[in-house]
N, C-alpha and C positions, 0 to 999 in steps of 0.2 A: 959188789955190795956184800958184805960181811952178815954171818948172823945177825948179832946185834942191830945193825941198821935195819934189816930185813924185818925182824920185831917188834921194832917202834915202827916201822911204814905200815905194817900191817895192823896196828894195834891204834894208831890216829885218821884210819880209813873209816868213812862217815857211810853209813847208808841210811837206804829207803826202802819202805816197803812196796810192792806191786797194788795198785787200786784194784786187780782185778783178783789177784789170786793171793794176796798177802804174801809172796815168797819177798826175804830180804836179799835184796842185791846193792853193790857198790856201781852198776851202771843203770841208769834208768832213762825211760826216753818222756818225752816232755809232749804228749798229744792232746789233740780234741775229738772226741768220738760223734758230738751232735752238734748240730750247725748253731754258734754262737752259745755255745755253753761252754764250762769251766776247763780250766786245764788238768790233766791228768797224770800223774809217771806211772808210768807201768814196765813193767820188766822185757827183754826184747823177745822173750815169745810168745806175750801177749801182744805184743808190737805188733809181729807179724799176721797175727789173728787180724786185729782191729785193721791193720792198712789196706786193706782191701774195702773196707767199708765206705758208702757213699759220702759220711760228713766227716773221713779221717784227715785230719789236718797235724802234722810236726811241727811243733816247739822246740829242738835240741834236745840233746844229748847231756844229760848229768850224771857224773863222774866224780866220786866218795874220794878217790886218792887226789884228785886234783884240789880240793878244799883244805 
């Protein structure tokens, strides 16, 4: 891949923000932190925090270049 290509892939990459800490990233993961509540994305190392928790539940993987 060439500059230019490299440019535009980087420049049509979608993101999101972290629900927990507001940082922006292009991969976000797709949780639930409390039993039968909402879905969340959060960045993976808030991931990490939350997966340990008793009501943590995964939804996927969301990825900016893939869209």
């Amino acid at each position: 891949m060439n500059l230019t290509n490299t440019k535009k892939v980087l420049s049509e990459m979608k993101t999101k923000l972290c629900y927990t800490c507001l940082a922006e990233g292009d991969v976000m993961y797709r949780i639930q932190i409390q039993k039968g509540k909402k879905w969340i994305f959060v960045c993976p190392k808030c991931q990490a925090k939350y997966a340990q928790g008793d009501f943590y539940r995964y939804g996927g993987t969301w990825k900016g270049y893939r869209h």
